[in-house]
CHARMM-style PDB file with segment names, atoms N, HN, CA, C and O in Angstrom:
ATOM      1  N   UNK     1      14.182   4.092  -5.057  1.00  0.00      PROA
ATOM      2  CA  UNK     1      12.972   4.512  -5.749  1.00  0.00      PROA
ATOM      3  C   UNK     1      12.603   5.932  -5.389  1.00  0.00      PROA
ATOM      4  O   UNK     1      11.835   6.492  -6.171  1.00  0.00      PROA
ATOM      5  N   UNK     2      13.041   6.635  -4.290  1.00  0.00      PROA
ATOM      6  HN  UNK     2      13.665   6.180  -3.654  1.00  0.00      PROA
ATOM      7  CA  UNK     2      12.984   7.977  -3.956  1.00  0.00      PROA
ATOM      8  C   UNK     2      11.804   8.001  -3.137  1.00  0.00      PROA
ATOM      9  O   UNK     2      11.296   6.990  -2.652  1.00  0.00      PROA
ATOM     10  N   UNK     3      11.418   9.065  -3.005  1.00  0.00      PROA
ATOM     11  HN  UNK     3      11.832   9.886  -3.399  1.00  0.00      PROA
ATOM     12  CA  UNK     3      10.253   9.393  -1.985  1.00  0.00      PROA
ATOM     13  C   UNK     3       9.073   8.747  -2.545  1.00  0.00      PROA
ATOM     14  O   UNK     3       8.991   8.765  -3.773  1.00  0.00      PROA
ATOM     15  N   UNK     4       8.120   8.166  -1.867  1.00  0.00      PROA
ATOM     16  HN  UNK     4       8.187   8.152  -0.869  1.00  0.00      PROA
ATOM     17  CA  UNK     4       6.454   7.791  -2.666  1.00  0.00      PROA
ATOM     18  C   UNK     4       5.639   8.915  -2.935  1.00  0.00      PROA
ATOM     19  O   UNK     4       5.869   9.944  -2.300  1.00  0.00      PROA
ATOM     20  N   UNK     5       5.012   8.900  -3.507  1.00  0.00      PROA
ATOM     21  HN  UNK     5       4.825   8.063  -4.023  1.00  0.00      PROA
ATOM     22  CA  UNK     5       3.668  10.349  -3.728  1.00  0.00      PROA
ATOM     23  C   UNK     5       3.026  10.201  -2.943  1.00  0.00      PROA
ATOM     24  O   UNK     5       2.996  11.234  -2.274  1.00  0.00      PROA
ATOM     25  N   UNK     6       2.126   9.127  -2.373  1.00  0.00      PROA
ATOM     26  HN  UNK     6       2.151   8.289  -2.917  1.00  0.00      PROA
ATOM     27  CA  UNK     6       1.409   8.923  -1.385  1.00  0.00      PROA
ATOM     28  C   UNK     6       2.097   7.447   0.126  1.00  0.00      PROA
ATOM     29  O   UNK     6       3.119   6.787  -0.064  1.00  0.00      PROA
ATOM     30  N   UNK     7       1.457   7.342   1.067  1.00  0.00      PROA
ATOM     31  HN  UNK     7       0.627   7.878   1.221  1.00  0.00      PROA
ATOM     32  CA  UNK     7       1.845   6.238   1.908  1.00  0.00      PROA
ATOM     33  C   UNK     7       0.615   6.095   3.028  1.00  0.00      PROA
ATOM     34  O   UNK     7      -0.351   6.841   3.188  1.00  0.00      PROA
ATOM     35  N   UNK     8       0.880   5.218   3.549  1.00  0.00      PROA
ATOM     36  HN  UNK     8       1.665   4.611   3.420  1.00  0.00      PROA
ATOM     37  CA  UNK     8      -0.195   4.612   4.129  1.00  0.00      PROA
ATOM     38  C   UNK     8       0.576   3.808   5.500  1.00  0.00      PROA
ATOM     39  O   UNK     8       1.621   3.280   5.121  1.00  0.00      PROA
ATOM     40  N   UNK     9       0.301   3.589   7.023  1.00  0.00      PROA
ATOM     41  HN  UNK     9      -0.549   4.018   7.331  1.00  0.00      PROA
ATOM     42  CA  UNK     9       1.036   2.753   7.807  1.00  0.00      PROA
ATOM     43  C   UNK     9      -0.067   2.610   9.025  1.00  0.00      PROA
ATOM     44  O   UNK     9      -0.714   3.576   9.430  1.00  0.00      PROA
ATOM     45  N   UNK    10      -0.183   1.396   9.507  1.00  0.00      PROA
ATOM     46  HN  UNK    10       0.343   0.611   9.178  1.00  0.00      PROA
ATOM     47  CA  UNK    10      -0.604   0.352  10.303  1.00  0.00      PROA
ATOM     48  C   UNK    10       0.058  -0.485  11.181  1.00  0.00      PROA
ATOM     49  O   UNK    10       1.150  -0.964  10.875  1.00  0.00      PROA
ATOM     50  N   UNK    11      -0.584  -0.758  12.442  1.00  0.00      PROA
ATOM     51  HN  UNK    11      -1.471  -0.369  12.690  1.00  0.00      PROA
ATOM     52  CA  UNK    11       0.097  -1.554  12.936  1.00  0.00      PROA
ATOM     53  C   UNK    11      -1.249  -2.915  12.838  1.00  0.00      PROA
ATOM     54  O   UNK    11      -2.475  -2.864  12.938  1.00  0.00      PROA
ATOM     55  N   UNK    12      -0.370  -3.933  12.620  1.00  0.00      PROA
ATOM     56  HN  UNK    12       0.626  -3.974  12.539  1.00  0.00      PROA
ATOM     57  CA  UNK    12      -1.837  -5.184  12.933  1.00  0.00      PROA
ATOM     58  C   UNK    12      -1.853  -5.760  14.064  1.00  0.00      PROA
ATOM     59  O   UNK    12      -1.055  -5.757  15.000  1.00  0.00      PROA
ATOM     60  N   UNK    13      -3.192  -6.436  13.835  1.00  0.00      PROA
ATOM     61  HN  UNK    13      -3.840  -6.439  13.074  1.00  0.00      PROA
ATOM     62  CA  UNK    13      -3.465  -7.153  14.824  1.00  0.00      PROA
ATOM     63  C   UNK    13      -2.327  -8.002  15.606  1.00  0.00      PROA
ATOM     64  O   UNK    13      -2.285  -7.903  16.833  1.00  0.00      PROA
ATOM     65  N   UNK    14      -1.337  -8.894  14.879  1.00  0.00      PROA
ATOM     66  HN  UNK    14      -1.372  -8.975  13.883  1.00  0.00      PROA
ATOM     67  CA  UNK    14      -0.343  -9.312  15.335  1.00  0.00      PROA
ATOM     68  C   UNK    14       1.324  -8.861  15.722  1.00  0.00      PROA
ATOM     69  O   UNK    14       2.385  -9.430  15.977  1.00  0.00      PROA
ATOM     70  N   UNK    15       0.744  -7.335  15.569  1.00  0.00      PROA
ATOM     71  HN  UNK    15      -0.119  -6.873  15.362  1.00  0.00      PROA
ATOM     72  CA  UNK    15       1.805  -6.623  16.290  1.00  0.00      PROA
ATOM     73  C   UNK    15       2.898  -6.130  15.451  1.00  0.00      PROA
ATOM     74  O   UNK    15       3.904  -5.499  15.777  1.00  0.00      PROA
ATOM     75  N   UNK    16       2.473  -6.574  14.217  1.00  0.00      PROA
ATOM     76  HN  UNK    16       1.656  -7.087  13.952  1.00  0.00      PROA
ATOM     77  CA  UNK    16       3.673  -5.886  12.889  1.00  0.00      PROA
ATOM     78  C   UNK    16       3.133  -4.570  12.346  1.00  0.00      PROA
ATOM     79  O   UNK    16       1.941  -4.460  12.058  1.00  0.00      PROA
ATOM     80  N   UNK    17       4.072  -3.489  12.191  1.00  0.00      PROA
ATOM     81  HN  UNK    17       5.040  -3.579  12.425  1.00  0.00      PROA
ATOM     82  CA  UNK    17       4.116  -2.414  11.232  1.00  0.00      PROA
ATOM     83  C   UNK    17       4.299  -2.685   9.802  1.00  0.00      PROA
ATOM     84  O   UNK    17       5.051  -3.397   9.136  1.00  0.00      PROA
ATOM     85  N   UNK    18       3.309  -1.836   9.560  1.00  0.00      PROA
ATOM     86  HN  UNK    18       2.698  -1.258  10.100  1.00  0.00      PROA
ATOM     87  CA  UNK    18       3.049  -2.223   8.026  1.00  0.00      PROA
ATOM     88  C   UNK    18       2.865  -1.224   7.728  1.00  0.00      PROA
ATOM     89  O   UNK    18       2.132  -0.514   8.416  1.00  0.00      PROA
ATOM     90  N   UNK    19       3.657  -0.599   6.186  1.00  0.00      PROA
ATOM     91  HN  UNK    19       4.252  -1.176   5.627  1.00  0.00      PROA
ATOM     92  CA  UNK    19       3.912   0.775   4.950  1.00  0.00      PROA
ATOM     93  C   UNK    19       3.574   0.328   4.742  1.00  0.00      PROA
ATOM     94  O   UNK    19       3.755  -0.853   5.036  1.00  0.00      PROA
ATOM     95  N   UNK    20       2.420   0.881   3.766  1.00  0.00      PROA
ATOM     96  HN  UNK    20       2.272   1.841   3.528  1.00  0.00      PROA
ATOM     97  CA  UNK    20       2.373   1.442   1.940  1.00  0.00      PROA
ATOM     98  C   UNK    20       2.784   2.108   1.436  1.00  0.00      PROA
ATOM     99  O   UNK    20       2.418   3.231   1.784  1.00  0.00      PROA
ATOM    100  N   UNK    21       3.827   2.088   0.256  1.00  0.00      PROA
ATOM    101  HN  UNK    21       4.125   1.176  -0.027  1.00  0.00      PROA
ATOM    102  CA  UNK    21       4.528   3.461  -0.559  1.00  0.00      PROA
ATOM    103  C   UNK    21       3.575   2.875  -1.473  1.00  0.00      PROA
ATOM    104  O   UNK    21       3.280   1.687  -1.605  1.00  0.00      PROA
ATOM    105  N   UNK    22       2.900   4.448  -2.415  1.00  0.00      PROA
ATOM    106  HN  UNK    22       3.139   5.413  -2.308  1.00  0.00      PROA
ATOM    107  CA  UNK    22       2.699   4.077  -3.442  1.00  0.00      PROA
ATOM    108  C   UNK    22       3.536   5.294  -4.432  1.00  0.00      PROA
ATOM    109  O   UNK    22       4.058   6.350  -4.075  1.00  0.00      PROA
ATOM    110  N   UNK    23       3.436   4.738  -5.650  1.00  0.00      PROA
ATOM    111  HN  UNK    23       3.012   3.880  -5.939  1.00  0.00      PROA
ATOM    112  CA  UNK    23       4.708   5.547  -6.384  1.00  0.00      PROA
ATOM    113  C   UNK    23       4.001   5.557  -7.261  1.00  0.00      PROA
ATOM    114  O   UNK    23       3.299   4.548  -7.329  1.00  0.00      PROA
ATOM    115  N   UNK    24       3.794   6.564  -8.309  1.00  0.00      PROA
ATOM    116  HN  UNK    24       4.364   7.384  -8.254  1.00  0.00      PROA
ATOM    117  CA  UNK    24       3.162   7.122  -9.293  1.00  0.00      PROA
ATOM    118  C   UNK    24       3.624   6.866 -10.755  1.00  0.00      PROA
ATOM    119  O   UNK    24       4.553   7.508 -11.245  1.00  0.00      PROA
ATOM    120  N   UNK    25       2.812   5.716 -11.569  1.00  0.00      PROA
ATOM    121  HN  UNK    25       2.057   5.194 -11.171  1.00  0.00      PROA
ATOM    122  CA  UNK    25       3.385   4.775 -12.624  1.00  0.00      PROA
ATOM    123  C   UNK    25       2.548   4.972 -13.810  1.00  0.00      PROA
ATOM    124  O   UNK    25       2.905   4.469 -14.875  1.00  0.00      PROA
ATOM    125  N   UNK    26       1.587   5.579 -13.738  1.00  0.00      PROA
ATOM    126  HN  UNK    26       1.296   5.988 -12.873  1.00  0.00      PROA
ATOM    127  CA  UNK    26      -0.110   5.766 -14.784  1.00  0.00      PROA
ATOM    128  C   UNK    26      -0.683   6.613 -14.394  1.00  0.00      PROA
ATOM    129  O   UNK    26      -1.009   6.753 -13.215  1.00  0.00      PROA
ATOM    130  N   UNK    27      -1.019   7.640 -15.635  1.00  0.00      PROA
ATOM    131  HN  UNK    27      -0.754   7.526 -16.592  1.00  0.00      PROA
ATOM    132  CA  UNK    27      -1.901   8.755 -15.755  1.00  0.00      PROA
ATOM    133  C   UNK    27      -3.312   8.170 -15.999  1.00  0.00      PROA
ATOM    134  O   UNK    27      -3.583   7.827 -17.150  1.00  0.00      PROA
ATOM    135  N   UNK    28      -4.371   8.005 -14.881  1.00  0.00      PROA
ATOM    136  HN  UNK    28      -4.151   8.284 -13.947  1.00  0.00      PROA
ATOM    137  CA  UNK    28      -5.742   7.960 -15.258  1.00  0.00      PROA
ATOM    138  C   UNK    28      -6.379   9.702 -15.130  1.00  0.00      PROA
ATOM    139  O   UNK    28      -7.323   9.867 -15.904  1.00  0.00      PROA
ATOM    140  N   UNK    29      -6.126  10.591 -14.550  1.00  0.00      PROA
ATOM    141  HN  UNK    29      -5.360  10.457 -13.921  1.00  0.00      PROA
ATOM    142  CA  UNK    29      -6.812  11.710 -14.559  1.00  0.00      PROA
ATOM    143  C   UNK    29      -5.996  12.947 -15.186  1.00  0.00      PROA
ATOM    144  O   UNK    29      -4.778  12.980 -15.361  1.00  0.00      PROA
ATOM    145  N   UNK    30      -6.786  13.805 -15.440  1.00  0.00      PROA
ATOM    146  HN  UNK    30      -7.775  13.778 -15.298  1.00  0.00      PROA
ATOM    147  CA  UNK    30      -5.591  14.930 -16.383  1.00  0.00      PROA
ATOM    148  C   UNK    30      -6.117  16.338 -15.048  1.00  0.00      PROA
ATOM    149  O   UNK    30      -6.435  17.469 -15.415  1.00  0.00      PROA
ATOM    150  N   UNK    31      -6.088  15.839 -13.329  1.00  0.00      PROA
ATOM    151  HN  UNK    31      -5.829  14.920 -13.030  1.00  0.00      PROA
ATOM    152  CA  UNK    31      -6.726  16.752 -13.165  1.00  0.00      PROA
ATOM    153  C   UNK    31      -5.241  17.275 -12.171  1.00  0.00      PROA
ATOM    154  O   UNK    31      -5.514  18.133 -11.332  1.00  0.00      PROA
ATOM    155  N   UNK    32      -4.166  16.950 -12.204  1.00  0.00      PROA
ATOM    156  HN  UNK    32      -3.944  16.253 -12.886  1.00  0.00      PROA
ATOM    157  CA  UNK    32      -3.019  16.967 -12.009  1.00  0.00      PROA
ATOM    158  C   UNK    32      -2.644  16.473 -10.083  1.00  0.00      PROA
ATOM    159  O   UNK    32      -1.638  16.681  -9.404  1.00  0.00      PROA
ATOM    160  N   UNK    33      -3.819  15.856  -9.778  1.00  0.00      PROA
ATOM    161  HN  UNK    33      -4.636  15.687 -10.329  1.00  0.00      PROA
ATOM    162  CA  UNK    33      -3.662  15.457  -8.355  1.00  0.00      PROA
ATOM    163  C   UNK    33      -3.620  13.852  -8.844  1.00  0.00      PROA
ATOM    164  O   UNK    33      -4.178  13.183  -9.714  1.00  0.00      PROA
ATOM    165  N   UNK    34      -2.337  13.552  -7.461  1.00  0.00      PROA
ATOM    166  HN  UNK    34      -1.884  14.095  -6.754  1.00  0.00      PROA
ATOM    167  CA  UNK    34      -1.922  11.827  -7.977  1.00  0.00      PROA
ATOM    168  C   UNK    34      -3.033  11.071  -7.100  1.00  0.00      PROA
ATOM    169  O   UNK    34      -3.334  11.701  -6.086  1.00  0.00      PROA
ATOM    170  N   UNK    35      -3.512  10.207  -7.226  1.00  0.00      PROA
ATOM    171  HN  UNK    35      -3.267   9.695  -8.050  1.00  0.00      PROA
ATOM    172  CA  UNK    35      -4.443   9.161  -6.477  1.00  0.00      PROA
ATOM    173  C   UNK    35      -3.853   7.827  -6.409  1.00  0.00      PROA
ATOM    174  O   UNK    35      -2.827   7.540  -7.027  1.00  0.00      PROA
ATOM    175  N   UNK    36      -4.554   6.928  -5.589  1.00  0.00      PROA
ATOM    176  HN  UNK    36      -5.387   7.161  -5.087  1.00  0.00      PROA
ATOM    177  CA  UNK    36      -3.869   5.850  -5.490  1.00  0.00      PROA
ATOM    178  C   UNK    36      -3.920   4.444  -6.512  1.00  0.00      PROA
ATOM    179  O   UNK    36      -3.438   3.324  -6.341  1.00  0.00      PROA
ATOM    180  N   UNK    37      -4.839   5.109  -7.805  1.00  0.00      PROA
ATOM    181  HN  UNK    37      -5.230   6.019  -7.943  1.00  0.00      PROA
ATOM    182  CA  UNK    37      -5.209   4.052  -8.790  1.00  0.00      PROA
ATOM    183  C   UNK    37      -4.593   4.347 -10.040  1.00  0.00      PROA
ATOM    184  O   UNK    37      -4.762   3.821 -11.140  1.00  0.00      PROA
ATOM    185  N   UNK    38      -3.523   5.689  -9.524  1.00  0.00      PROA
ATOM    186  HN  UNK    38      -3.385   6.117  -8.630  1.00  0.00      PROA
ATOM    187  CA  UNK    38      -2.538   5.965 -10.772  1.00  0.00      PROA
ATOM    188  C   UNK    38      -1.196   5.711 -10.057  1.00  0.00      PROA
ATOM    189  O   UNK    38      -0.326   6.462 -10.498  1.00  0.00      PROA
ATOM    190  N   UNK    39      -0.825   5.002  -9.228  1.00  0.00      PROA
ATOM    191  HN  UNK    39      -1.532   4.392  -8.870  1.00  0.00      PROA
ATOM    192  CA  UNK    39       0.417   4.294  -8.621  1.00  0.00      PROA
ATOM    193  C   UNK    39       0.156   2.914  -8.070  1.00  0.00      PROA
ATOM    194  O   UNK    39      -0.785   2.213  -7.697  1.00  0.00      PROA
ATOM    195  N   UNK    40       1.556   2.880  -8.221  1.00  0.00      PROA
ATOM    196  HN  UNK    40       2.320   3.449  -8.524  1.00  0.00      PROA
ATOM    197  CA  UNK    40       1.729   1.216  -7.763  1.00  0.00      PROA
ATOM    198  C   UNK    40       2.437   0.801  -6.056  1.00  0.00      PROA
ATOM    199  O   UNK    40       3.558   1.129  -5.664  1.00  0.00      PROA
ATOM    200  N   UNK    41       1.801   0.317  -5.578  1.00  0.00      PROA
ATOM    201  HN  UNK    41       0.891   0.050  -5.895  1.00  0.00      PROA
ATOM    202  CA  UNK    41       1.913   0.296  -4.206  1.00  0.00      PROA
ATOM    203  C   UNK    41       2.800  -0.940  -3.986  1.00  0.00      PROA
ATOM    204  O   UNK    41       2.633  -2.061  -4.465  1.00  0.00      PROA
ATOM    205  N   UNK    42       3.589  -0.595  -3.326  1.00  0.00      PROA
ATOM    206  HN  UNK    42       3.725   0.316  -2.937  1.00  0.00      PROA
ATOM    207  CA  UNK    42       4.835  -1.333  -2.395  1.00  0.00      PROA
ATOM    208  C   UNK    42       4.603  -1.350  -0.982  1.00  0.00      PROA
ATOM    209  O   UNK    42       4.624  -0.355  -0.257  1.00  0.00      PROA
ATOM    210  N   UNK    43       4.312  -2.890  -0.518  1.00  0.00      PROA
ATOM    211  HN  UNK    43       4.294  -3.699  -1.107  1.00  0.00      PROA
ATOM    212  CA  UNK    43       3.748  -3.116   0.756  1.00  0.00      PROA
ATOM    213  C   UNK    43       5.407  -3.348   1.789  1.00  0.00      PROA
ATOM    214  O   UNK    43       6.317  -3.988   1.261  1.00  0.00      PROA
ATOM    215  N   UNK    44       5.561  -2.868   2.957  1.00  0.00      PROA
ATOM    216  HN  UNK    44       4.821  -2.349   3.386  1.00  0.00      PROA
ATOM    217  CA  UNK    44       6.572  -3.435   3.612  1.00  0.00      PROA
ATOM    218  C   UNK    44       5.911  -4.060   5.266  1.00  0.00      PROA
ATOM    219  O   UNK    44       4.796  -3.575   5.455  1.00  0.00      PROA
ATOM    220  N   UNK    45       6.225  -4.705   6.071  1.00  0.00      PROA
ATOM    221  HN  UNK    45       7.131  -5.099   5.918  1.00  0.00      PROA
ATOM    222  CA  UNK    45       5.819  -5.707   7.323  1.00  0.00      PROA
ATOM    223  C   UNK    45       7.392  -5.349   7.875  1.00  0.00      PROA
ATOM    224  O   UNK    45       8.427  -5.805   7.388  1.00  0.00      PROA
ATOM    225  N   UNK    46       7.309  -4.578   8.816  1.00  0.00      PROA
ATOM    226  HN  UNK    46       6.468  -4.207   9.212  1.00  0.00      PROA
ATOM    227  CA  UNK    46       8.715  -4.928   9.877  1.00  0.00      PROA
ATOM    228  C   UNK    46      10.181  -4.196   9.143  1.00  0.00      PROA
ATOM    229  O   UNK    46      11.382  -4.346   9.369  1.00  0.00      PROA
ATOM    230  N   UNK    47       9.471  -3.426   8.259  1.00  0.00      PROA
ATOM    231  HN  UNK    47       8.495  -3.305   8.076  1.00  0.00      PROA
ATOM    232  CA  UNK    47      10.891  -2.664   7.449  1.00  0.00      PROA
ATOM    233  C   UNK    47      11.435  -3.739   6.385  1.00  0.00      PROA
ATOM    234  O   UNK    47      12.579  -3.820   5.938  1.00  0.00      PROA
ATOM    235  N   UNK    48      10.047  -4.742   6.024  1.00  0.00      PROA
ATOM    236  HN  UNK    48       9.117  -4.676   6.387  1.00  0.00      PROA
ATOM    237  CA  UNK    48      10.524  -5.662   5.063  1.00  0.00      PROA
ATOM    238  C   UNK    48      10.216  -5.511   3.861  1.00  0.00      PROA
ATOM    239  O   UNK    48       9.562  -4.469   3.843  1.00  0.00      PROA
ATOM    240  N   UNK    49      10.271  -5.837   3.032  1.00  0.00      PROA
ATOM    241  HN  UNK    49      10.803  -6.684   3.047  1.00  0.00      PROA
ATOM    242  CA  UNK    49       9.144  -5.751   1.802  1.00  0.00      PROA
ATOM    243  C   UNK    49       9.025  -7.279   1.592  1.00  0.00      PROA
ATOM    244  O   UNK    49       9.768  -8.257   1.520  1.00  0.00      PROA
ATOM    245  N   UNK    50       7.824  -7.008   1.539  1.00  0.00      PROA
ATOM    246  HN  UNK    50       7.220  -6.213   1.598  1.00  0.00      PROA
ATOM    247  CA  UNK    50       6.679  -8.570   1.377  1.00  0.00      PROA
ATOM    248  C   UNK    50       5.748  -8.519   0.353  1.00  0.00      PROA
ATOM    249  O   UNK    50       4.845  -9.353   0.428  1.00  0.00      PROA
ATOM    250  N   UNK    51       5.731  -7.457  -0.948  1.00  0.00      PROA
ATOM    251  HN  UNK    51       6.464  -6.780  -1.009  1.00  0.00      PROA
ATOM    252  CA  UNK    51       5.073  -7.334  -1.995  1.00  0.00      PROA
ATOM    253  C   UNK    51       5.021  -6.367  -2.279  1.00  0.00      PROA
ATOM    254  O   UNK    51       5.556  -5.515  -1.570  1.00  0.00      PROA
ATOM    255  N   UNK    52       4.172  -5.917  -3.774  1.00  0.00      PROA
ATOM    256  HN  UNK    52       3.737  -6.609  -4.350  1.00  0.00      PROA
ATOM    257  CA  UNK    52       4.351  -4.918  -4.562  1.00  0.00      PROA
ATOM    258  C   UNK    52       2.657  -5.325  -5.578  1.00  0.00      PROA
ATOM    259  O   UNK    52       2.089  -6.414  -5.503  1.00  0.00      PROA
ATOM    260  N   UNK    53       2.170  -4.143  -6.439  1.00  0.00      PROA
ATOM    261  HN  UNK    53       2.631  -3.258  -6.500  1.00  0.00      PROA
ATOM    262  CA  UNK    53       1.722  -4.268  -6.846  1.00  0.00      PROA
ATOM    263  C   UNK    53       0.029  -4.020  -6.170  1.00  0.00      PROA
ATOM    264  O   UNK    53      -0.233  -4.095  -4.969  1.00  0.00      PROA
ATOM    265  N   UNK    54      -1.063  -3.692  -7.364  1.00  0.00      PROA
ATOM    266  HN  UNK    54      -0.851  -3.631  -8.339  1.00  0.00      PROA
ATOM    267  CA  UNK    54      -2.138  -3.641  -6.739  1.00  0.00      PROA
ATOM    268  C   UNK    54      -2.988  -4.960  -6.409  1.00  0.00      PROA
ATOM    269  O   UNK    54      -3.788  -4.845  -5.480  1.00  0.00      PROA
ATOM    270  N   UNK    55      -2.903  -6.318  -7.120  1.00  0.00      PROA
ATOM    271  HN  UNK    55      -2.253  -6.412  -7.874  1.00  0.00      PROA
ATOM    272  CA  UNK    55      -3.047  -6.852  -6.189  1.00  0.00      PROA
ATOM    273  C   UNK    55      -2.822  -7.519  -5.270  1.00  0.00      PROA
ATOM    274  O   UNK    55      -3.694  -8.275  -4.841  1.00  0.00      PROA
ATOM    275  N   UNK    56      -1.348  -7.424  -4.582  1.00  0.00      PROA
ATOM    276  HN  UNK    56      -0.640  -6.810  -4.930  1.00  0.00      PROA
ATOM    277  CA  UNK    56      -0.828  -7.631  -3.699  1.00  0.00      PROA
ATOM    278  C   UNK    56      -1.292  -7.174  -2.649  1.00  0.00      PROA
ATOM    279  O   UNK    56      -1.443  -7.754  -1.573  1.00  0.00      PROA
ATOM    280  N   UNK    57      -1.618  -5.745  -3.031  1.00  0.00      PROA
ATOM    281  HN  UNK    57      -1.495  -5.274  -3.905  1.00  0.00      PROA
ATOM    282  CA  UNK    57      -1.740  -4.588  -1.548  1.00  0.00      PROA
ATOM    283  C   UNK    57      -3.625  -4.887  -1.373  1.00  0.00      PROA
ATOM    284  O   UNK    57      -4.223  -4.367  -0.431  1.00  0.00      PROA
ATOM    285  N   UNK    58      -4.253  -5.635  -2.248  1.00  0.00      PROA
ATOM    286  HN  UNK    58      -3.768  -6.058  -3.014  1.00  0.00      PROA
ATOM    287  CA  UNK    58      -5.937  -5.788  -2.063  1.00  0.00      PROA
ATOM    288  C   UNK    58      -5.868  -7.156  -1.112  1.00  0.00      PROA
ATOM    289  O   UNK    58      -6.034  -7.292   0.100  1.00  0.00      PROA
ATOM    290  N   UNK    59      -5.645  -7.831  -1.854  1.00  0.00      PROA
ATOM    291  HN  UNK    59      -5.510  -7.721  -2.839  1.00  0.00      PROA
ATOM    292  CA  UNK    59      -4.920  -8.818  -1.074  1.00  0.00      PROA
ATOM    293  C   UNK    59      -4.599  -8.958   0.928  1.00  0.00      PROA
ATOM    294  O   UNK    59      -5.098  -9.576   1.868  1.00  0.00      PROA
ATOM    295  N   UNK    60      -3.878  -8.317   0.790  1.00  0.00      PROA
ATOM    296  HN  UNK    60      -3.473  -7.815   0.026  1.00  0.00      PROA
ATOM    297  CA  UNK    60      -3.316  -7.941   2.291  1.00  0.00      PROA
ATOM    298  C   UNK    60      -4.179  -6.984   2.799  1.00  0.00      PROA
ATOM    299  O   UNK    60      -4.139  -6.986   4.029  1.00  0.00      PROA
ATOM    300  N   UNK    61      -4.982  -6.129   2.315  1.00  0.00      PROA
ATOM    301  HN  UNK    61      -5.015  -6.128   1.315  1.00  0.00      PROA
ATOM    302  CA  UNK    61      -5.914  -5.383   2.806  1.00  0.00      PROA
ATOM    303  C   UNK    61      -7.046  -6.162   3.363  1.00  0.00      PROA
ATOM    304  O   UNK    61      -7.595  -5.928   4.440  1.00  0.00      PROA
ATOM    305  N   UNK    62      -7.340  -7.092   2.547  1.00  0.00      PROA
ATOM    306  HN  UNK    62      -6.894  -7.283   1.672  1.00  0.00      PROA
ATOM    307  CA  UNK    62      -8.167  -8.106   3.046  1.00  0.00      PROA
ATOM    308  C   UNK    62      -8.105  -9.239   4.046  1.00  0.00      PROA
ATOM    309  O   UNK    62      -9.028  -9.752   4.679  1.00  0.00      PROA
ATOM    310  N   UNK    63      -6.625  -9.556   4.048  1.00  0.00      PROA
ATOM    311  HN  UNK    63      -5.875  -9.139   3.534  1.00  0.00      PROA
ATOM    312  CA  UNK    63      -6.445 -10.528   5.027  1.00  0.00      PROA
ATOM    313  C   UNK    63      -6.684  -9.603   6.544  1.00  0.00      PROA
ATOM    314  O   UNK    63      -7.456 -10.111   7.357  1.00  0.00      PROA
ATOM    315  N   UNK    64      -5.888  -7.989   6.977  1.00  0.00      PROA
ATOM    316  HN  UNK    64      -5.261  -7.576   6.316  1.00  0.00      PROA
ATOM    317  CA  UNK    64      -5.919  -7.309   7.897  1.00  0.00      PROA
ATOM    318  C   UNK    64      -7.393  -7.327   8.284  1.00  0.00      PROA
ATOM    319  O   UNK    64      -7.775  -7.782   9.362  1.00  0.00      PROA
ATOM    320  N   UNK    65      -8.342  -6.727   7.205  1.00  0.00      PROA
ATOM    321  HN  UNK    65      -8.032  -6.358   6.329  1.00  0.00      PROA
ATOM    322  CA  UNK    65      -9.467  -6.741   7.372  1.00  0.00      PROA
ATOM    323  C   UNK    65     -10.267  -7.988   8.301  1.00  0.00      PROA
ATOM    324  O   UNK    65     -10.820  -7.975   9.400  1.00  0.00      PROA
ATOM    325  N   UNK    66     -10.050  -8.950   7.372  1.00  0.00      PROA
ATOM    326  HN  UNK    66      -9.600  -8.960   6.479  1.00  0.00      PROA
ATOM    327  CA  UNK    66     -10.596 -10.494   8.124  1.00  0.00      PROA
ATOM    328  C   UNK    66     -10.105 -10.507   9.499  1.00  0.00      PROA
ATOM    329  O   UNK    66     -10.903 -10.882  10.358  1.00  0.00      PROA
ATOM    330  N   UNK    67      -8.916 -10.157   9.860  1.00  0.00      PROA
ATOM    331  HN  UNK    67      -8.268  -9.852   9.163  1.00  0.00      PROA
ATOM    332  CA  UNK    67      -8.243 -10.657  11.223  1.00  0.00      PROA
ATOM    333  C   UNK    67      -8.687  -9.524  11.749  1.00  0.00      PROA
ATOM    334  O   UNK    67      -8.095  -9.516  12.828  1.00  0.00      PROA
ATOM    335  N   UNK    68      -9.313  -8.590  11.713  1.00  0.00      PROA
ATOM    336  HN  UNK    68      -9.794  -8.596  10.836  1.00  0.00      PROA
ATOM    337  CA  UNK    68      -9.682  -7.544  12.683  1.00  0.00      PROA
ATOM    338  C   UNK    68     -11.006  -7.604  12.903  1.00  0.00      PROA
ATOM    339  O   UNK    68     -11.436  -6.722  13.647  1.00  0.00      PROA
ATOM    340  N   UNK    69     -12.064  -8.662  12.326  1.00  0.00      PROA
ATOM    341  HN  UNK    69     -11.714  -9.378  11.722  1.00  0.00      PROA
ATOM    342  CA  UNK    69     -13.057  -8.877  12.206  1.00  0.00      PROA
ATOM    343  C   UNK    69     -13.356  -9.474  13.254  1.00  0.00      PROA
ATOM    344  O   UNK    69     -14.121  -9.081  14.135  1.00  0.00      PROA
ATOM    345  N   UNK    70     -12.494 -10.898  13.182  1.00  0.00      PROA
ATOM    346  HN  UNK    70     -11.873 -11.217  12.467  1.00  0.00      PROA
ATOM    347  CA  UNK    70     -12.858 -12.125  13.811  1.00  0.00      PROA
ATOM    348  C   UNK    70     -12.292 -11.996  15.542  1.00  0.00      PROA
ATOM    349  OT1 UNK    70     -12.479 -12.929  16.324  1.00  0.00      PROA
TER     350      UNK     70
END
């Protein structure tokens, strides 16, 4: 898939590294800077990939969230 436009990386609570590639799939702005609601994000855990998509990556944002809560 080549390089991402943007990325994102974490380690969690349970000790896994976690990417975000996001890759640039939809023009919402004509202001020529990419954002993350005009790509599609590819989640990886451990150099794995464990999903794709936006709501995959809301998803898992939320579970990290919860477990860093509690």
């Amino acid at each position: 898939m080549g390089k991402p436009d943007l990325n994102e990386a974490y380690q969690s609570l349970h000790g896994k590294s976690v990417a975000i590639f996001f890759y640039y799939t939809q023009r919402k702005w004509q202001d020529g800077n990419t954002t993350k609601d005009e790509c599609t994000p590819v989640v990886f855990e451990n150099g794995k990939l464990i999903g794709w998509g936006s709501e995959f990556y809301e998803m898992r944002k939320k579970i990290d969230i919860t477990v860093k809560q509690e």
